[in-house]
N, C-alpha and C positions, 0 to 999 in steps of 0.2 A: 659587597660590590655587585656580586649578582641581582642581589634585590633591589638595587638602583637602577642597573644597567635593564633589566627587564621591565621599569614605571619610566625609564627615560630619564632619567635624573641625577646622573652619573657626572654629567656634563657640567654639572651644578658645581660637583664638589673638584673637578679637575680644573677647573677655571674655566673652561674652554668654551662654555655658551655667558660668556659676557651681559651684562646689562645694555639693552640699547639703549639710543636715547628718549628720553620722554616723552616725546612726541613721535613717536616712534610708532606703527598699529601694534607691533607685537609686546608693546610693553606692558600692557596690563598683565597678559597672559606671564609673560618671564614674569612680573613680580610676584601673582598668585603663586608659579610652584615656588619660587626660590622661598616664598613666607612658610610655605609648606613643607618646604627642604628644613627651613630651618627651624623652626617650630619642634617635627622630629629630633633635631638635633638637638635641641636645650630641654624637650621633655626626657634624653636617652641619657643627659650626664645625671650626676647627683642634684643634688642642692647648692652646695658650697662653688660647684664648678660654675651649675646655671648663673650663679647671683654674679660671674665676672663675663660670660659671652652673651647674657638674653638681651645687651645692647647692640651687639654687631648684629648689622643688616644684611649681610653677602652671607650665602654659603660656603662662597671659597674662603671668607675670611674665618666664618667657626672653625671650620675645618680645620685648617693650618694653626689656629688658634689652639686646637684640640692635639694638633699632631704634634707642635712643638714643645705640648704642655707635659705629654702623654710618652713621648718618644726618648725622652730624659731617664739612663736608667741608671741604677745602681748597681753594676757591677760584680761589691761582694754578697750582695743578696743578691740575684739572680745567679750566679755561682753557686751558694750554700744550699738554693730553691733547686737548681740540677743535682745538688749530691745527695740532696735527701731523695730526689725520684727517681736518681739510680740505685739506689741501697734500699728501696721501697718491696717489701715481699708477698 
């Protein structure tokens, strides 16, 4: 987040600098980063992940695309994963 927050691009993955409209002057400019934004994003997952988001065109949408895919946990494994790294010497 810091590494966004200091290229500017933060605003990408919060939703919060929206798509103008097309005709818009600032539009080229917003789609250059967000392809950039997202570009990043689909070179940073695997393979298997790329081949389901390298068609979303929004950065907010990888994003949440990633968060909800990512954010999904497993409970007795991540419990098992904490008891092995407290009993770790």
């Amino acid at each position: 987040m810091t590494t966004l927050s200091a290229k500017n691009k933060i605003e990408f993955f919060l939703g919060t600098h929206r798509y103008p409209a097309k005709d818009h002057p600032t539009y080229a400019t917003w789609n250059r980063c967000n392809n950039m934004v997202v570009a990043w994003l689909v070179h940073f997952v695997s393979v298997p992940v790329r081949r389901r988001i390298i068609w979303i065109d929004s950065t907010v949408d990888v994003w949440n695309n990633l968060k909800t895919r990512y954010s999904q946990g497993n409970l007795s494994r991540i419990y098992d994963l904490q008891m092995k790294a407290a009993t770790l010497c």
